[in-house]
N, C-alpha and C positions, 0 to 999 in steps of 0.2 A: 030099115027102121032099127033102130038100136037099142037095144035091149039091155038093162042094169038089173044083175043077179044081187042078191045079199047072200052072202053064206057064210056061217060062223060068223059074223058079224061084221062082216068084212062087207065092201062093194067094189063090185069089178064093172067096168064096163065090156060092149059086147066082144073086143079082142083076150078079156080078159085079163086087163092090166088093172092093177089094185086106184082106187078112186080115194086122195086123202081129203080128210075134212077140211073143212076152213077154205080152199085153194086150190086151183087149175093149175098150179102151176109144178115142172118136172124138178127132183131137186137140184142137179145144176144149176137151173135158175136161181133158185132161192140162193145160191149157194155165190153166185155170181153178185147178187143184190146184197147179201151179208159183207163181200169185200168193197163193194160202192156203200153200204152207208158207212163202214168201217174210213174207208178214203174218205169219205167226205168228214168224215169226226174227225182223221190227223190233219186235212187240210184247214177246218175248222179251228181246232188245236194251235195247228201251223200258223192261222193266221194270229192266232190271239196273242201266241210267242213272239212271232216277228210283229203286230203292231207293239207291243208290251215293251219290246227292246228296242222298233224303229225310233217309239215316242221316249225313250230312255235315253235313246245316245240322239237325238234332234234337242234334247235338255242339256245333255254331254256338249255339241255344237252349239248351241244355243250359249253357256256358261262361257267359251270359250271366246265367242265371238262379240259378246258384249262388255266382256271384261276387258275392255280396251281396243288397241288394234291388233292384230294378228304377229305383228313384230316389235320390237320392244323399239324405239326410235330412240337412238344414243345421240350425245353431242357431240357433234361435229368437229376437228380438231386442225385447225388450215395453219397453213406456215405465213412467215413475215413477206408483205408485200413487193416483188421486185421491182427494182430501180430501175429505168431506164435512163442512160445521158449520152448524148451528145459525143460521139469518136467511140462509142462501145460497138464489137462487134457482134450484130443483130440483123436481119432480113427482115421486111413487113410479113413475111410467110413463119418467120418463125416467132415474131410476135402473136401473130396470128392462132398457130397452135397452141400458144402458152394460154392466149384468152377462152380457145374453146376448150380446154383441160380444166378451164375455171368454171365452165359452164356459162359463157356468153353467147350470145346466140339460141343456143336450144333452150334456155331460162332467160326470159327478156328481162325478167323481176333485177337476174344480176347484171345485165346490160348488154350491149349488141356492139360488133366493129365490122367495119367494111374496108377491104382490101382492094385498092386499086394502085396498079404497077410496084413498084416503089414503095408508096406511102399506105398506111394502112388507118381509120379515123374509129375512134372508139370512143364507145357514150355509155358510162357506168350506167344501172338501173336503178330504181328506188329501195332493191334489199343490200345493195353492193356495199362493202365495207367502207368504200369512201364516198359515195351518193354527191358525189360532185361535179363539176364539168369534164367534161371528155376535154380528148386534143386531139392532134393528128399528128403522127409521126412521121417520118421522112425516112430512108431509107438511100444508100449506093454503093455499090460495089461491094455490100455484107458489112456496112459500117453506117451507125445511125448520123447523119447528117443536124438534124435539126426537129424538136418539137414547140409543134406551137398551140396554144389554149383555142377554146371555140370564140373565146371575143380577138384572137389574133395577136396575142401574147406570146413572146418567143418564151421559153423555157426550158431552165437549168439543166428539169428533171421531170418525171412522170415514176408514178407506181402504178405496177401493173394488179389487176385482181389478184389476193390474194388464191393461193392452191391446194386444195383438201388435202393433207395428209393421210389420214386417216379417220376412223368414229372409235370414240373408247368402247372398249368390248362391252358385251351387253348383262354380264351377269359369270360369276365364280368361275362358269365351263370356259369363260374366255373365248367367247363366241364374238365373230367380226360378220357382219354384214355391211355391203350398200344396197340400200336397196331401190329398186329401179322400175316401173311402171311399164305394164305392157307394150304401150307405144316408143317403148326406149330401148327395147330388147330387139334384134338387128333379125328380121325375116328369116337369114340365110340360117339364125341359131334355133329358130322357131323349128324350120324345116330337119337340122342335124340331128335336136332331140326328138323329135316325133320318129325321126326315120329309122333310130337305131334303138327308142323306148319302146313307142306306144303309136304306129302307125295310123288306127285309127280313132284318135285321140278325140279330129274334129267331128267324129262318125257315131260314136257310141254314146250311151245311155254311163259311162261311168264303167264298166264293166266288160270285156271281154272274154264273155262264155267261152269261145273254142278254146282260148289260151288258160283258161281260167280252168276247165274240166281236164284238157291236156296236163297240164303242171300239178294240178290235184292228183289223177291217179299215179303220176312220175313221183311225186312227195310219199305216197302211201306206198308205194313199193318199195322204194329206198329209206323211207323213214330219216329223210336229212330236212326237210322241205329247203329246198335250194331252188330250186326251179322259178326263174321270172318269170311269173305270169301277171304279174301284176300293172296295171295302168298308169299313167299320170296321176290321176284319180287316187288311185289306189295309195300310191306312192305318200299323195302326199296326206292324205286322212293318216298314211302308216307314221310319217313326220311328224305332224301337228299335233296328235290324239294317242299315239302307245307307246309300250315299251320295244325295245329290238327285240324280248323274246318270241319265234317262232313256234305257233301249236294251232290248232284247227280252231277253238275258242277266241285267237288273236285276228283269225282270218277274217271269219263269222263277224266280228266285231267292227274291221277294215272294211268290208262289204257294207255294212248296214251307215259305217261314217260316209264312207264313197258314195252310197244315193243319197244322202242328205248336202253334201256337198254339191252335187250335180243340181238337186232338186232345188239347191240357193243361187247359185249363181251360173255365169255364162262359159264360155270354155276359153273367154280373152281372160275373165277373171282369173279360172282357176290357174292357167298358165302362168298369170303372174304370181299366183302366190307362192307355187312350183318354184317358180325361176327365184324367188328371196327365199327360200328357204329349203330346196339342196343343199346337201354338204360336199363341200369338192374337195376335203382333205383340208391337210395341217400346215401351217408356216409358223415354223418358229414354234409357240406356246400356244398361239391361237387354232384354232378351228376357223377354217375358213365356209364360211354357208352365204349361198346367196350364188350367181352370176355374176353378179355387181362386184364385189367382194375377189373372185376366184380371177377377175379378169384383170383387177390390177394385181394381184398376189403372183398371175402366174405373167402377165405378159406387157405391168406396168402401164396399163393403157384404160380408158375409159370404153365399157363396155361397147358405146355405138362407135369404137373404132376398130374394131376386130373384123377383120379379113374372114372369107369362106373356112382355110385352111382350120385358122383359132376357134372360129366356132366349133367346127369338129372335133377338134380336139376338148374344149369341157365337155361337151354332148359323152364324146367317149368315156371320162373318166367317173362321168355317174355314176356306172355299175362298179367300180370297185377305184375310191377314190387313193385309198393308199398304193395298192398296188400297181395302177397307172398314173402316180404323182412323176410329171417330169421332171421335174428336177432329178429324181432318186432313180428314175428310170426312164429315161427319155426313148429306148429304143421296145420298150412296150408299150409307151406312149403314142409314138410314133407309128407302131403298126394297129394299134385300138385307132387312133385318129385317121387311120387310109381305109380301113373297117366302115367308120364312120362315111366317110366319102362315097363310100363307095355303094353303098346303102342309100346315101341320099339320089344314087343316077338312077335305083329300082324305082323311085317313089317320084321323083321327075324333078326331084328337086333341081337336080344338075345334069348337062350335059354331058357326054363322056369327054369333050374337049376340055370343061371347066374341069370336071374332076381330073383329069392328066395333069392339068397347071397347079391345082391344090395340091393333090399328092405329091408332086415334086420342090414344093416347097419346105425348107427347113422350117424347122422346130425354133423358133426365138424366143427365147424366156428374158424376162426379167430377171435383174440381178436374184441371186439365191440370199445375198446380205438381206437381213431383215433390218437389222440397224441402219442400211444404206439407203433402205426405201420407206419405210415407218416410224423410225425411232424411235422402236418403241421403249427405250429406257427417260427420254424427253417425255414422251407422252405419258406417262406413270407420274411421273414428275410435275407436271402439268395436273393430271388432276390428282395428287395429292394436294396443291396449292390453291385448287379451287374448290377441294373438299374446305380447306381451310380457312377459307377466304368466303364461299358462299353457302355450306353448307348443303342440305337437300336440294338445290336449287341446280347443284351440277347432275341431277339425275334426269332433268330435264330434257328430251330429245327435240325439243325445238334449238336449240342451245346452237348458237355459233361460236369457238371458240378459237383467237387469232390468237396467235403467237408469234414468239422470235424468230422461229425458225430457218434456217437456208438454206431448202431439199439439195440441191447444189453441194452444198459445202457440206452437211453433212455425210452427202454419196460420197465426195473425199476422205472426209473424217474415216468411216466406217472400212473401205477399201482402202485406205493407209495401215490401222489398225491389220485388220487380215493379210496384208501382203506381208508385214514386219514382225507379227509374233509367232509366225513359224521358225524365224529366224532367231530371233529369241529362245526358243527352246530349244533349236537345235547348239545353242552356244551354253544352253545350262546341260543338254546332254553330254559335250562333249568334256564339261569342267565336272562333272559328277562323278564325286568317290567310288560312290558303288557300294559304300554300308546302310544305305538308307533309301526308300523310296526315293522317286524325282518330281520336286516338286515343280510343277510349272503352275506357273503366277497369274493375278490377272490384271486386268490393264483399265484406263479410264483417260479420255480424252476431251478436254473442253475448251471451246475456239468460244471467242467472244468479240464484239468490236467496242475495241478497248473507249472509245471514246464516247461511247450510250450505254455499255455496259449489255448491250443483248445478244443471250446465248444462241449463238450461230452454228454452232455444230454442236453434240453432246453423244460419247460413247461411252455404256457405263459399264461394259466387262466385254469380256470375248467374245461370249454367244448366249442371247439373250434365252435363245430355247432352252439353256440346259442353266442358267442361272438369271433369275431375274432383279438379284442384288445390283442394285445401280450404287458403283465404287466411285462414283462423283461425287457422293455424296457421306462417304464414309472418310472419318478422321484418322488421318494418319500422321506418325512424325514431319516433318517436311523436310527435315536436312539441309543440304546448302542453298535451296533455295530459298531458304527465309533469308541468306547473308546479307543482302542487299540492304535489307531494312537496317539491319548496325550500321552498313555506309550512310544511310540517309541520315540517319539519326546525328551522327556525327556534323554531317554539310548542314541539318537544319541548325546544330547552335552554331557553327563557323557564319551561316547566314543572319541568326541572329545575333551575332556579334561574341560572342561564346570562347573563349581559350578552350583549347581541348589540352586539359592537364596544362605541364609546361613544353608543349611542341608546339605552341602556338595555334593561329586558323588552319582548321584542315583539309587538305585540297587532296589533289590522287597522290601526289610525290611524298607525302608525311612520311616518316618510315616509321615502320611496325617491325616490333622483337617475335618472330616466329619460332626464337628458341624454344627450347620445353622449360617450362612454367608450372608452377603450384598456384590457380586461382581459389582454393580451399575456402573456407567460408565456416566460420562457428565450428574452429576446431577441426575438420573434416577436411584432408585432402584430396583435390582434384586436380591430375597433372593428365588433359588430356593431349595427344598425340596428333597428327597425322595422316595421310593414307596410308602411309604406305612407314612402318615404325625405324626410325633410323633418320630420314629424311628430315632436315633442320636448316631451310636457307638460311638461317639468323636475321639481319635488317634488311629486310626488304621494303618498297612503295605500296602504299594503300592500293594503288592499280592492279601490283603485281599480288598483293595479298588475295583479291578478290579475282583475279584471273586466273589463278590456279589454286585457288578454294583453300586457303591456306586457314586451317584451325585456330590454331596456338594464336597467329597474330590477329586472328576476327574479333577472339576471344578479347585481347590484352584491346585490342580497340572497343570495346564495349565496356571494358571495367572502366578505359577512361573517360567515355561518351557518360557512362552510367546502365547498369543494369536496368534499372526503376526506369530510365526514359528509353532504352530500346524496348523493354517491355509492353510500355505505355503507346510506343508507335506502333507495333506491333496488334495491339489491342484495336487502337484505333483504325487500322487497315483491315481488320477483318478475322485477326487471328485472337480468339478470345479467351485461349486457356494459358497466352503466354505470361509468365511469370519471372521477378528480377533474379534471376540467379545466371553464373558464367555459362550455364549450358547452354541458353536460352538463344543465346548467339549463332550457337550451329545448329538450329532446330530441332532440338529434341522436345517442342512441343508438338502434341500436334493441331492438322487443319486438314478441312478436306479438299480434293482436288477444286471446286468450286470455291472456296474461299480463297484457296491463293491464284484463282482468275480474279477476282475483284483485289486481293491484294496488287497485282502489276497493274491493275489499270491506275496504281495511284502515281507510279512511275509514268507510265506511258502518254497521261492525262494530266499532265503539270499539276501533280500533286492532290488531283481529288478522285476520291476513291468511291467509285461505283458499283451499287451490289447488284449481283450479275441479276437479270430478269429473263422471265420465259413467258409472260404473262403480258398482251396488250391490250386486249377487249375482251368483252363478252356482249354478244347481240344473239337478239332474237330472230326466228327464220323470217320474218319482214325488214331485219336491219336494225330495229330499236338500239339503243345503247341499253344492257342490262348492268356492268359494269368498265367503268375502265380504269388500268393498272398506271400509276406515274412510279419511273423509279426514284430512286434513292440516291442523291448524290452529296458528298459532303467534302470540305476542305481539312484536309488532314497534315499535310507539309506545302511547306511554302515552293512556289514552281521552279525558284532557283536549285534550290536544294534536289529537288524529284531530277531537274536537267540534268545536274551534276550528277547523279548516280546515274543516270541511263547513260551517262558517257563512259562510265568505269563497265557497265554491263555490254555497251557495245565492245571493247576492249576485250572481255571473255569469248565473244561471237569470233576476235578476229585473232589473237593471239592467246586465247585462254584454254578452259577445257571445252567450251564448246565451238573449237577451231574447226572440230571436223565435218560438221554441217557443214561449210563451205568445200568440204572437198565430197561432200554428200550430192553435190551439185544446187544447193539452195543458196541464193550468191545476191538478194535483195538487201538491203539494209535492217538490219533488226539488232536489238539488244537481246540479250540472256543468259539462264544461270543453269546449270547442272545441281544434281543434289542425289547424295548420298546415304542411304543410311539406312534402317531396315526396310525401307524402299529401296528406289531409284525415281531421280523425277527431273524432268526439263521444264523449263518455265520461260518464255522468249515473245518476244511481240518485233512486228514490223510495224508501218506509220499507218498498216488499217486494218491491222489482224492480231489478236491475243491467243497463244493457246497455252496450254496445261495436259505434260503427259506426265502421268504415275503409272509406274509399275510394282506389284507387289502378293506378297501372302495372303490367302484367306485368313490364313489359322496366325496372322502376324509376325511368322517368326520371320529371321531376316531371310531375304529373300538368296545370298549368297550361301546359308547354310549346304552343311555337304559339298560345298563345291570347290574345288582345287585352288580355284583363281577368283577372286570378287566378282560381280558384278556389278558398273558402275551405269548411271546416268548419262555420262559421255556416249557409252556402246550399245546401251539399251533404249532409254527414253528421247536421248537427243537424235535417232534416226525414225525415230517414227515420226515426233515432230518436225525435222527438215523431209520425210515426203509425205505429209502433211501439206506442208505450206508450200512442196514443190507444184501438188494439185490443185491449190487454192490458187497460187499466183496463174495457172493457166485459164482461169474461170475469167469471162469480159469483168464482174463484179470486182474484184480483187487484183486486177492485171497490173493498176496502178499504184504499185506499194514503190513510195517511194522514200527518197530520204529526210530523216526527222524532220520537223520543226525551227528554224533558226530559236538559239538560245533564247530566254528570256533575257530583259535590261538588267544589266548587272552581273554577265555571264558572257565570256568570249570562250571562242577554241583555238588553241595555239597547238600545233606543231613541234611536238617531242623526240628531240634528240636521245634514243632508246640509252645507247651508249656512256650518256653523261647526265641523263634526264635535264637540262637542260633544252631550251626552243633552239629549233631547228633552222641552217640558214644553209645555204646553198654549197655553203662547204662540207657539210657533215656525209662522215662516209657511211655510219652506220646507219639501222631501222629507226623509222622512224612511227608516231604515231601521234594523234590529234584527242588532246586532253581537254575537259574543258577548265574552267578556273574562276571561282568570284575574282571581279576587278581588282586589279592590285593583287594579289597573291599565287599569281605565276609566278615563274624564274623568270628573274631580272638578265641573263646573261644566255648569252649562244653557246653554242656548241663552238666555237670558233674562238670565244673571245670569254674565258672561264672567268675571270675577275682575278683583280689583286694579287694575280701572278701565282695565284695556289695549284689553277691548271688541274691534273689529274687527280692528285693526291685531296683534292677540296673535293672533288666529287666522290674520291672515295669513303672516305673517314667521313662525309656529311657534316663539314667544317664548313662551309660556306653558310652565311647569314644571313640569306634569304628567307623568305617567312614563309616558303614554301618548303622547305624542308625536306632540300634534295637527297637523295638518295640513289646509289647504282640499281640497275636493276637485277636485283636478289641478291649482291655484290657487296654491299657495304658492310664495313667490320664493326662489332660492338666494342668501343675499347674501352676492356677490361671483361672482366669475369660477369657479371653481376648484369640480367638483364635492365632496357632502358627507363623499364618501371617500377625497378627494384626488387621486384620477385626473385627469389633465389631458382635457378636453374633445377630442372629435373634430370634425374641421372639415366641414363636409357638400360638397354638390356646387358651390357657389358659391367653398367657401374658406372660411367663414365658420363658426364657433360655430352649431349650429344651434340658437337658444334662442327660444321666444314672447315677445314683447314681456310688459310690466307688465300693461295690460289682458286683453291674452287670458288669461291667466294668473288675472285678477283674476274675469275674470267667466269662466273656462271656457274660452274662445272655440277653435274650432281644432277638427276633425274626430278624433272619436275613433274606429275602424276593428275590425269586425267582428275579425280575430285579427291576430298578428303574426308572419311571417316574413322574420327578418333576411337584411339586405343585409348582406354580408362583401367585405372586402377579398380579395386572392388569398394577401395574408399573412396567416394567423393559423393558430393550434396544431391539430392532427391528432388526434381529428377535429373540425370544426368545420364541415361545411358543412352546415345543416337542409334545405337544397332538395333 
């Protein structure tokens, strides 16, 4: 029985252990129950924080995912439709490829083709840029035989689905995405990334505790937080939702977005959102993000065509996209991508046979040219003219937008460029003083087909990543390639019936006073020179004037053409700052590399002149027409006139300054000019190709300063254009450049006897060459049979009465002092008339000079300096 004492006020029971009021229970206990209702208050707490911040940042997600789509969807930007005909060299399998790079077949919308043997049958779809009848192609021996339409139409031609180039970037950061649908992203990339990210991706709730508590206390020890421990999940709440800064409040934060994300969607979804928006590094200017995006940037290919190898290799470069970019580093690339591999044989992805075949596979990248594969200085260009043109409307990511472009001919363009301006600097290296930095220039290339006027290549500097100035479109002098246009100008009044001065109609043979001249103007002397100061054939031929870019005499032909109407031609081809004064002759205005592509096309194109275009449609992602672009063509010189100058321009190509393209190995038929001046620039066309190279200063100054020896157009811009067009003519599209046009009515080509410029007959011993002539206004006499018994001395002194108005070539004597237009002679650096003796003159003698850029007094008319 138990007995309870009281004593002192106290109660014990019967061991004598003191008895408290209120409770049976020992303090331990109590003491145990103070920390569980304590727990239960922080978990209580706990929870009220984390619902307070779950339902905070689900508002966060919530904001995010209603305000639009999760990607910004950019317009589209596809290149010009290729051509298929009849003898081009083409396979049904490599048509084939060309159609599923377009997306036929895996988008029925753009249309489907089916390849049997040989012939391969294609049937555009309802969003396809031409939503017309398919045909069927024919195919043998790598050469297309024959296409025929679906009601059994033989035909000329076929265009293939146009080819995505690119989407304009999506906002300031210059972000490129494509973005691409779970089902489009290739298993074996599913398996790369899980294998070497987030193993068990398909497994988890969003979170991986072990990795997650591991990598926590490795971050608090080290106080870096470096450590991945982060999920798919994780990854991409960290992408869509914060800043890159690291701290324990960012984590916290990443956690709480990561179950809301799980708790929306499936783990096909979240992958995909993963896969558009990774960043897999830089090309060029852009930020490349996305799968989609990194698979043509690094490997030029459409994501569902990527091998086990490629997948591993983006899988690899997630965790640190700069420092495993292969281009910059392929051999850490390389071993992160066998990493990869090799991770996918733990997880079953691969067996060790597959992974031995993958791992010994090289690395194939895509060209490192971004110009070669995006161009992107076109593409800028493109929607600058559609900001212009449609306003808010190009912000649109349904937007299809088709252009000129020929991914083709531009991979030339772009790889001509970089093969040829290393060369270029090493020849300004080797001509440089040495008191002044070295300035290396930059360059601008523009191919068109001259007879639509649409831009087919376009390179607007050296390297788009470090300068995004597109120099196709900035104004510069143009130098001796504007000269052509005084020739035209001259043939257009000889066509319209026009005396030029008193030399009568003027044809190539007219001769021209290339001595030094005072063209002055309201009091002000201007006696320009030259290339080269000394150098003075005296009468030379119109031919020989513009074959070897002769100043003085372009000039003395424009004063008697008129300044006011080479101007006025000028104007009207494209060149709009040009103005009537002597300068205007040797282009000291200027124009940009694009305007004098539309300027030759007025040559090339019997006289009408077409402004170049980049712009063909615009459709909506079902196909709609939203707009479409017509160009601009106008009649400027009559087609007699444009023949007659492209015949003096072929003449440059084969005995002039731009001779050495043909020893360049570029050997098709083409006319062109060289040009001078605080540039350098080529200007040249074959019978289906235009291009336009400039080379030149930022900072404007001329481009020879500092340097020992000039540099000219001949040795600079005319090699990049002949391989240029050495790549283009190997393309099937361009293979068939052939020779011109037969004249127009009232224009033949006669056979010139170099020696006596007289027409050449089977007796003549010397060079010959093929001039053309308005009817009636050739030489009337052969080489063989000089007329009225003058014989030599007629061809020399330019006594014969022909109204073609022979001349030696460079040869002919001025008799008397006093040039043929009355101008008084300019005196060179000695004091002296600077004229060739009778011999030189007689037999040629005396160095004739790749191009001409005149030497100027400090007095002459404004403006007038070409340097």
């Amino acid at each position: 029985m138990a007995v309870k004492l009281k004593l002192g006020g106290k109660r014990y029971d019967h061991e004598g252990i003191p008895v408290h009021h209120g409770t049976n229970h020992p303090l331990w206990k109590r003491a145990v129950m103070a920390l569980l209702i304590v727990a239960l208050a922080c978990l209580l707490l706990g929870a009220m924080i984390f619902g307070y911040y779950y339902n905070h940042y689900q508002k966060v997600v919530d904001d995010r995912l209603n305000n639009g789509p999760l990607f910004s969807s950019t317009a589209q930007i596809y290149a010009a439709p290729r051509e298929i005909r009849p003898g081009q060299g083409m396979t049904a399998t490599s048509i084939a490829q060309d159609l599923h790079r377009a997306g036929y077949n895996s988008n029925t919308q753009l249309g489907t083709f089916k390849v049997f043997g040989d012939s391969i049958s294609i049937k555009p779809g309802p969003a396809s840029f031409h939503n017309t009848d398919g045909a069927t192609i024919n195919t043998s021996g790598g050469t297309v035989q024959s296409i025929t339409a679906e009601n059994g139409v033989a035909l000329r031609a076929y265009e293939l689905e146009p080819q995505l180039i690119t989407g304009l970037s999506e906002d300031k950061n210059r972000i490129k995405r494509r973005l691409v649908t779970y089902n489009q992203i290739p298993k074996q990339l599913v398996q790369a990334v899980t294998a070497i990210e987030d193993r068990k991706f398909f497994e988890h709730n969003g979170l991986n505790f072990g990795r997650l508590i591991k990598c926590g206390v490795q971050d608090a020890l080290s106080q870096h937080f470096s450590c991945g421990g982060s999920t798919l999940t994780q990854q991409l709440a960290r992408g869509f939702f914060l800043s890159p800064e690291k701290h324990l409040k960012r984590k916290l934060i990443e956690i709480m977005i990561t179950l809301q994300l799980e708790s929306r969607f499936n783990k096909q979804q979240i992958f995909e959102m993963y896969a558009n928006q990774i960043n897999l590094g830089q090309r060029g200017s852009f930020a490349v993000n996305g799968f989609g995006e990194a698979s043509q940037a690094y490997f030029g290919k459409d994501l569902r065509q990527l091998d086990v190898a490629e997948c591993a290799l983006l899988a690899g470069i997630i965790q640190r996209p700069n420092y495993f970019n292969p281009f910059r580093h392929p051999e850490r690339a390389l071993e992160r991508r066998n990493i990869v591999l090799r991770s996918m044989i733990e997880t079953g992805a691969l067996t060790p046979s597959q992974e031995e075949r993958a791992e010994a596979e090289p690395i194939r990248l895509a060209t490192q040219n971004v110009d070669a594969s995006e161009a992107p200085y076109f593409v800028d260009l493109v929607h600058d003219q559609l900001q212009q043109r449609l306003g808010d409307q190009t912000n649109s990511g349904t937007l299809r937008i088709y252009t000129s472009l020929d991914p083709e001919l531009q991979k030339a363009a772009a790889e001509a460029v970089a093969e040829m301006m290393p060369r270029i600097d090493e020849m300004i290296r080797k001509r440089h003083k040495g008191d002044a930095p070295i300035k290396y220039p930059q360059v601008s290339l523009v191919a068109l087909d001259p007879h639509t006027g649409q831009v087919l290549a376009l390179v607007g500097g050296r390297n788009y990543g470090l300068s995004q100035l597109n120099h196709a479109q900035s104004s510069r002098p143009t130098g001796s390639i504007f000269k052509p246009l005084v020739y035209a100008t001259a043939f257009s009044q000889s066509v319209s019936g026009q005396p030029l001065g008193d030399s009568g109609t003027f044809t190539a043979l007219t001769p021209l006073n290339d001595d030094p001249q005072d063209f002055g103007m309201g009091g002000r002397s201007y006696t320009p020179g030259n290339f080269e100061r000394g150098e003075y054939p005296g009468m030379v031929t119109a031919a020989t004037a513009l074959e070897h870019s002769l100043n003085i005499a372009t000039i003395s032909l424009a004063q008697r053409a008129g300044y006011e109407n080479v101007a006025a031609m000028a104007r009207s081809a494209g060149i709009a700052s040009a103005r009537p004064t002597p300068s205007v002759a040797i282009g000291t205005y200027s124009a940009t590399p694009m305007d004098m592509a539309g300027v030759y096309t007025v040559f090339a194109n019997g006289g009408v002149h077409l402004n170049p275009w980049l712009l063909a449609s615009v459709r909506n992602d079902k196909g709609d027409i939203v707009a479409d672009f017509t160009p601009e063509a106008r009649q400027v010189l009559d087609p007699k006139a444009a023949y007659l100058t492209q015949s003096l321009m072929e003449g440059v190509m084969t005995r002039g300054t731009a001779a050495g393209v043909r020893g360049l190995g570029f050997t098709a038929p083409a006319a062109g000019k060289t040009g001078t001046s605080h540039d350098v620039w080529f200007a040249g066309y074959s019978s289906n190709l235009l291009c336009i190279v400039w080379i030149g200063n930022d900072d404007y100054t001329d481009i020879s300063d500092n340097l020992t020896k000039k540099v000219q157009g001949a040795d600079t811009a005319a090699p990049i254009w002949a391989e240029f067009m050495k790549r283009a003519i190997k393309l099937p599209q361009y293979s068939d450049m052939k020779p011109f046009a037969a004249p127009p009515a009232g224009v033949t080509n006669y056979p010139i006897d170099l020696s006596t410029n007289q027409i050449a007959d089977g007796t003549c011993s010397g060079k010959t060459a093929t001039m053309a002539f308005l009817d009636g206004t050739q030489p009337h006499n052969s080489c063989s049979h000089m007329g009225d018994g003058s014989g030599l001395m007629d061809s020399l002194f330019g006594t014969n009465s022909d109204t073609a108005g022979t001349s030696v070539n460079g040869g002919g004597i001025n008799n008397g002092s006093q040039p043929a237009n009355g101008s008084q002679p300019a005196v060179g650096p000695d004091g002296q008339p600077q004229h060739r003796n009778f011999f030189q003159k007689m037999f040629g003698l005396g160095k004739h000079n790749d191009d001409n850029t005149p030497q100027q007094p400090a007095t002459q008319p404004s403006p007038a300096n070409p340097h």
